[in-house]
C-alpha distance (Angstrom), angle and dihedral (degrees) to the residues before:
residue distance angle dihedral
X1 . . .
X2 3.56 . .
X3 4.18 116.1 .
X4 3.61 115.2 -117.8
X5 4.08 117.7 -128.0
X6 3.56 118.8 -156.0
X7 4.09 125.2 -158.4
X8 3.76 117.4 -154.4
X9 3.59 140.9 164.8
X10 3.61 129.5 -117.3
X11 4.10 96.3 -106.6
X12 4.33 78.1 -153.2
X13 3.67 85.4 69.9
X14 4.10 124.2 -160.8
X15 3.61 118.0 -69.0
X16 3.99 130.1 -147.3
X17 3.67 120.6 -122.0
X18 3.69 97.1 -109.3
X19 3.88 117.3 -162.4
X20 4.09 116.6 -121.9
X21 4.16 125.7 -131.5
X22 3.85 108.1 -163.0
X23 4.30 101.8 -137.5
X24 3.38 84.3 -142.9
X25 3.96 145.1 39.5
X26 4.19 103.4 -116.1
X27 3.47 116.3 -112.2
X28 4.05 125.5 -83.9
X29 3.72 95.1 -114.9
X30 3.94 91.8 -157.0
X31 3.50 78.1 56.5
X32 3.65 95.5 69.6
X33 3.44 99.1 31.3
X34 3.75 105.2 129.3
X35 4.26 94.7 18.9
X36 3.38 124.0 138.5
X37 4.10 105.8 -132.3
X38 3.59 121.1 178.4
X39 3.44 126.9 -158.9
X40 4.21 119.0 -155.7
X41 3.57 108.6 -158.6
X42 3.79 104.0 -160.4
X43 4.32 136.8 -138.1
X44 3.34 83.5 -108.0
X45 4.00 146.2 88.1
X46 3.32 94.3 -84.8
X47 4.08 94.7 86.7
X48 4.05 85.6 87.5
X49 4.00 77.1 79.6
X50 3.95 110.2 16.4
X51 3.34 97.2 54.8
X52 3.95 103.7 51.8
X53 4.44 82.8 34.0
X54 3.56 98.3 77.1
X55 4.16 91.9 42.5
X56 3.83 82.0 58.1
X57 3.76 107.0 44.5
X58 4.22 82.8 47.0
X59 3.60 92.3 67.8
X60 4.18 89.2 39.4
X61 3.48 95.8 56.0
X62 3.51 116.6 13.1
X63 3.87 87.7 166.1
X64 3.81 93.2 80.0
X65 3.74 129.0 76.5
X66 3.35 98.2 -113.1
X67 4.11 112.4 -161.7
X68 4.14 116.9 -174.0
X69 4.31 106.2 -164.9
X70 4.18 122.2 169.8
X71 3.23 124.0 -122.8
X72 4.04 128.7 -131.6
X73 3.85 112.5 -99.6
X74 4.26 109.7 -75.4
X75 4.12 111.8 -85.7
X76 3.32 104.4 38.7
X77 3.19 124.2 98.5
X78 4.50 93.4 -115.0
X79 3.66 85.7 51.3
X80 4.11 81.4 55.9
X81 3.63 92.6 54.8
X82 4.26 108.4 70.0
X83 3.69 86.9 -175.5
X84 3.95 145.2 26.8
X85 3.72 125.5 -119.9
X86 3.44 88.8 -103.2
X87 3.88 98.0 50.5
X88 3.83 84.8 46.4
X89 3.65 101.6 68.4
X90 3.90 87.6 40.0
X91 3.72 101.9 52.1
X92 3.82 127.4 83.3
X93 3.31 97.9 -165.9
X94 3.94 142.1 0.9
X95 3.66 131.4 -144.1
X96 3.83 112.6 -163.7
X97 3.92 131.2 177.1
X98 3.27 117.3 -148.5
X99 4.18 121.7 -173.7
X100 4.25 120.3 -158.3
């Protein structure tokens, strides 16, 4: 009896090389040198990313004051807030993940 050969296609298909535009210019990192940058890692779903982010950006730029805080749980109004007054006037910049 005769073996039957099936043909398929990968359902993945065959991607294009497709050429990338940054939407931004990277940072100057002797810019930053000496910045305070907090990162909020939220209640949320986002922690798949924010957590392992600031472990990452650490070892990229260990030249910036890196500061991790945790926000409230989402929909209250501390969970609004990704920093206190106090971490306000010290930060110089903010990175915040935010999950919809």
């Amino acid at each position: 009896m005769p073996v039957k050969v099936y043909k398929c296609l990968n359902p993945v298909g065959y991607e294009e090389p497709v050429e990338q535009f940054p939407l931004a210019l990277r940072l100057d990192k002797d810019k930053l040198a000496g910045k305070t940058i907090y990162i909020s890692v939220g209640a949320g779903g986002e922690q798949g990313l924010m957590i392992p982010l600031p472990k990452r950006l650490q070892q990229l730029y260990p030249e910036i004051n890196w500061k991790v805080t945790h926000a409230a749980p989402h929909r209250t109004i501390a969970g609004s807030l990704a920093l206190t007054n106090e971490e306000i006037t010290e930060a110089d910049a903010l990175i915040r993940g935010v999950v919809w």
